[in-house]
N, C-alpha and C positions, 0 to 999 in steps of 0.2 A: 491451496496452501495448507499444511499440514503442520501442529506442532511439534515438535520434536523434543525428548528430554534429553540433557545430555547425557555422556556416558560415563559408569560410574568412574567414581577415583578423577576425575576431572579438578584440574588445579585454577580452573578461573573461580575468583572468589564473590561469590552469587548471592552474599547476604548482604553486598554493601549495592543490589540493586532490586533491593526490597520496593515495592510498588510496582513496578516495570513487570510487560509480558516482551519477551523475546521473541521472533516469530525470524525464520531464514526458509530461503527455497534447499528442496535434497540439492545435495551436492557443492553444498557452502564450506568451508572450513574457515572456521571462526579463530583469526591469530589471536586476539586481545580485546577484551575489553575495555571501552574509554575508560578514560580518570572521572570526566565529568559528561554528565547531561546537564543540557541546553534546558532552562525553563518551556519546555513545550510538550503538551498531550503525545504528540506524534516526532520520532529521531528515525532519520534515513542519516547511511553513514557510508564514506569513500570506500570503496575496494576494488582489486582487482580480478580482470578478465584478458587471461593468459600474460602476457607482459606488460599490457596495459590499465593505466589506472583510472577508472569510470567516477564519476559520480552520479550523484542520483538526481533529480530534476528541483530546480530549489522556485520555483515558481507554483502557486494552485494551478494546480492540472487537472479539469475537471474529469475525464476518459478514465475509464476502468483499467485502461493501459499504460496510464504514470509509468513513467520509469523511474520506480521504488529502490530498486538494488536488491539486494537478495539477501540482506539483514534489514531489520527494521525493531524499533523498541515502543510501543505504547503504554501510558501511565495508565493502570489499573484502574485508576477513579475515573478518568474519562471513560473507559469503554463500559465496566457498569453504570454510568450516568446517561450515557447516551442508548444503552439496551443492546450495544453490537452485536450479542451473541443470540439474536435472533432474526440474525440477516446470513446463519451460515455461511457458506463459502465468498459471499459476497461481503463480508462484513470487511474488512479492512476497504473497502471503495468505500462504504455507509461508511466508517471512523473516517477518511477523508474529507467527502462532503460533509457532512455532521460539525465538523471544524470550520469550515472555510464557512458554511452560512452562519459558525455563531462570531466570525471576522477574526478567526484563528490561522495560522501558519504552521506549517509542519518546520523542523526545522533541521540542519541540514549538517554532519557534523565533516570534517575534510579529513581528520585522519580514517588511514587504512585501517579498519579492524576486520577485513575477512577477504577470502578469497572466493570468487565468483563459482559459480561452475560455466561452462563453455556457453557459449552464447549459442540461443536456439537458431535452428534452419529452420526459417520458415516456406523451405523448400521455391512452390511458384508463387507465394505470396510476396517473396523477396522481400519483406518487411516488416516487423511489429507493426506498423500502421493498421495493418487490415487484417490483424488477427481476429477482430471480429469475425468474419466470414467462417471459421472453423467454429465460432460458437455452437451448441448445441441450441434449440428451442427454449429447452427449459433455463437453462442457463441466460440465455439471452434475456427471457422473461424476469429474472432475478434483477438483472442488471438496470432492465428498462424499470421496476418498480421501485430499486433505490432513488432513479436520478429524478423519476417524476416528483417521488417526494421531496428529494431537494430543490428542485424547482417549484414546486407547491410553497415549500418552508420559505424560501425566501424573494418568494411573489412575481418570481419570472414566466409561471405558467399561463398560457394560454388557453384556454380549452377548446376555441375554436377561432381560429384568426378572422378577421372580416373579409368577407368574399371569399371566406375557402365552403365547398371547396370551386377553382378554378373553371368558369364555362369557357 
Protein backbone atom coordinates (compact mmCIF):
# COMPACT_ATOMS: atom_id res chain seq x y z
CA UNK A 1 0.00 0.00 0.00
CA UNK A 2 1.41 3.17 -1.01
CA UNK A 3 0.38 6.74 -0.14
CA UNK A 4 -0.57 8.77 -2.44
CA UNK A 5 -0.91 12.81 -2.49
CA UNK A 6 -3.48 14.14 -4.44
CA UNK A 7 -3.10 16.10 -7.38
CA UNK A 8 -2.77 19.59 -7.49
CA UNK A 9 -5.69 22.05 -7.97
CA UNK A 10 -7.93 19.08 -6.64
CA UNK A 11 -11.53 20.36 -5.49
CA UNK A 12 -12.28 17.92 -2.61
CA UNK A 13 -12.08 20.01 0.49
CA UNK A 14 -9.25 18.21 2.76
CA UNK A 15 -9.31 20.66 5.59
CA UNK A 16 -12.53 19.65 6.93
CA UNK A 17 -10.74 16.07 7.42
CA UNK A 18 -8.05 17.28 9.49
CA UNK A 19 -6.98 14.37 11.75
CA UNK A 20 -7.60 11.46 9.18
CA UNK A 21 -4.81 9.66 6.91
CA UNK A 22 -6.37 8.69 3.64
CA UNK A 23 -4.73 5.57 2.19
CA UNK A 24 -6.48 3.98 -1.41
CA UNK A 25 -5.02 1.18 -3.62
CA UNK A 26 -3.27 2.78 -7.44
CA UNK A 27 -5.91 2.71 -9.59
CA UNK A 28 -8.91 4.10 -7.21
CA UNK A 29 -10.74 7.18 -8.32
CA UNK A 30 -12.04 8.92 -5.49
CA UNK A 31 -15.76 10.43 -6.61
CA UNK A 32 -16.38 12.20 -3.14
CA UNK A 33 -15.88 12.63 0.08
CA UNK A 34 -18.31 11.66 2.84
CA UNK A 35 -20.26 14.40 4.86
CA UNK A 36 -19.46 12.54 7.97
CA UNK A 37 -17.27 9.93 9.73
CA UNK A 38 -18.44 7.47 11.86
CA UNK A 39 -16.79 7.70 15.54
CA UNK A 40 -14.24 5.04 14.88
CA UNK A 41 -10.08 4.84 14.61
CA UNK A 42 -10.61 2.90 11.37
CA UNK A 43 -13.62 3.93 8.20
CA UNK A 44 -13.82 1.32 5.04
CA UNK A 45 -16.34 2.81 2.56
CA UNK A 46 -18.91 1.32 -0.39
CA UNK A 47 -17.57 1.40 -3.85
CA UNK A 48 -17.57 0.19 -7.10
CA UNK A 49 -16.02 -2.58 -9.07
CA UNK A 50 -16.89 -2.23 -12.81
CA UNK A 51 -20.87 -1.96 -12.55
CA UNK A 52 -21.08 -3.48 -9.38
CA UNK A 53 -21.35 -2.08 -6.01
CA UNK A 54 -19.00 -3.99 -3.24
CA UNK A 55 -18.64 -3.32 0.24
CA UNK A 56 -16.13 -3.87 2.46
CA UNK A 57 -16.31 -6.61 5.21
CA UNK A 58 -18.14 -5.18 8.43
CA UNK A 59 -17.20 -8.01 10.78
CA UNK A 60 -13.21 -8.39 12.63
CA UNK A 61 -11.43 -10.15 10.25
CA UNK A 62 -8.57 -11.38 11.65
CA UNK A 63 -6.44 -12.34 7.99
CA UNK A 64 -4.17 -10.00 6.51
CA UNK A 65 -6.62 -10.38 3.51
CA UNK A 66 -9.86 -8.52 5.03
CA UNK A 67 -11.52 -7.28 2.31
CA UNK A 68 -10.76 -3.46 3.19
CA UNK A 69 -12.02 -1.91 -0.28
CA UNK A 70 -9.57 0.23 -1.88
CA UNK A 71 -10.31 3.39 0.21
CA UNK A 72 -9.94 3.38 3.71
CA UNK A 73 -9.53 6.47 6.48
CA UNK A 74 -7.54 6.19 9.83
CA UNK A 75 -7.72 8.89 12.80
CA UNK A 76 -4.21 9.98 13.27
CA UNK A 77 -4.22 9.71 17.11
CA UNK A 78 -4.80 5.99 16.85
CA UNK A 79 -1.93 5.19 14.58
CA UNK A 80 0.47 7.44 16.57
CA UNK A 81 -0.88 5.74 19.78
CA UNK A 82 -0.55 2.44 18.71
CA UNK A 83 3.25 3.02 16.80
CA UNK A 84 1.79 1.67 13.25
CA UNK A 85 4.41 3.14 11.40
CA UNK A 86 6.88 0.73 12.64
CA UNK A 87 5.20 -2.19 11.26
CA UNK A 88 5.89 -0.86 7.49
CA UNK A 89 4.03 -2.25 4.87
CA UNK A 90 2.17 -4.35 7.38
CA UNK A 91 0.92 -1.75 9.38
CA UNK A 92 -2.61 -1.33 8.36
CA UNK A 93 -3.14 -5.50 9.47
CA UNK A 94 -1.13 -4.02 13.01
CA UNK A 95 -4.04 -0.90 13.04
CA UNK A 96 -6.58 -3.76 12.59
CA UNK A 97 -5.60 -6.12 15.34
CA UNK A 98 -4.28 -3.25 17.60
CA UNK A 99 -8.19 -2.28 17.51
CA UNK A 100 -10.09 -5.46 17.88
CA UNK A 101 -7.75 -6.51 21.01
CA UNK A 102 -8.41 -3.11 22.51
CA UNK A 103 -12.66 -4.40 21.83
CA UNK A 104 -12.74 -1.71 18.97
CA UNK A 105 -14.68 -2.14 15.52
CA UNK A 106 -13.76 -0.60 12.38
CA UNK A 107 -16.62 0.87 11.00
CA UNK A 108 -18.13 0.57 7.78
CA UNK A 109 -19.61 3.60 5.86
CA UNK A 110 -22.45 2.32 2.69
CA UNK A 111 -22.17 5.39 0.50
CA UNK A 112 -20.18 5.01 -2.70
CA UNK A 113 -17.26 7.34 -2.53
CA UNK A 114 -14.79 5.69 -5.11
CA UNK A 115 -14.24 3.57 -7.83
CA UNK A 116 -12.52 0.39 -7.50
CA UNK A 117 -9.80 -0.46 -9.91
CA UNK A 118 -10.49 -4.05 -11.64
CA UNK A 119 -10.55 -6.88 -9.58
CA UNK A 120 -7.11 -8.97 -9.36
CA UNK A 121 -6.58 -12.50 -11.29
CA UNK A 122 -5.44 -14.36 -9.24
CA UNK A 123 -4.72 -16.52 -12.02
CA UNK A 124 -4.47 -20.63 -10.55
CA UNK A 125 -5.08 -19.56 -7.22
CA UNK A 126 -8.69 -18.63 -8.46
CA UNK A 127 -9.19 -16.75 -5.21
CA UNK A 128 -7.98 -14.10 -2.63
CA UNK A 129 -8.38 -17.02 -0.15
CA UNK A 130 -4.90 -18.21 -0.77
CA UNK A 131 -3.09 -15.30 -1.73
CA UNK A 132 -0.89 -16.16 0.83
CA UNK A 133 0.99 -18.85 -1.16
CA UNK A 134 2.39 -15.91 -3.44
CA UNK A 135 3.74 -14.25 -0.26
CA UNK A 136 7.32 -13.57 -0.31
CA UNK A 137 9.34 -15.18 2.96
CA UNK A 138 10.03 -11.89 4.25
CA UNK A 139 6.80 -10.67 3.92
CA UNK A 140 5.24 -13.64 5.34
CA UNK A 141 7.64 -13.15 8.42
CA UNK A 142 6.15 -9.55 8.87
CA UNK A 143 2.75 -10.95 8.85
CA UNK A 144 3.32 -13.94 11.19
CA UNK A 145 5.17 -11.35 13.90
CA UNK A 146 2.03 -8.97 13.79
CA UNK A 147 -0.50 -11.67 14.53
CA UNK A 148 1.73 -13.53 17.28
CA UNK A 149 1.70 -10.33 19.03
CA UNK A 150 -1.82 -9.97 18.83
CA UNK A 151 -2.41 -13.17 20.04
CA UNK A 152 0.24 -12.60 22.77
CA UNK A 153 -1.71 -9.13 23.50
CA UNK A 154 -4.87 -10.67 24.12
CA UNK A 155 -3.79 -14.07 25.86
CA UNK A 156 -4.76 -16.40 23.00
CA UNK A 157 -1.12 -17.68 22.54
CA UNK A 158 -0.04 -20.77 23.12
CA UNK A 159 3.55 -21.54 23.02
CA UNK A 160 3.34 -25.07 22.93
CA UNK A 161 0.02 -27.03 23.01
CA UNK A 162 -0.04 -30.26 25.32
CA UNK A 163 1.12 -33.30 23.58
CA UNK A 164 2.49 -31.36 20.70
CA UNK A 165 4.35 -32.23 19.27
CA UNK A 166 2.23 -35.44 17.89
CA UNK A 167 3.71 -39.25 18.44
Amino acid sequence: MRFYPLPEGSTLDLPRREGWVMVFSPGTSILRLPDNLPDSPIVLFGYTSGSKVEMPANYRDLTERMRRGPIRMYRTDFLKRIGAEAYGRVWEYYAFLSLYAEGGRHAVVGDVIAEGPPPEDYGKLHSEAFKYLLYGGEYEREVERVFLSFLKRVGAYLPRPLGYPLK
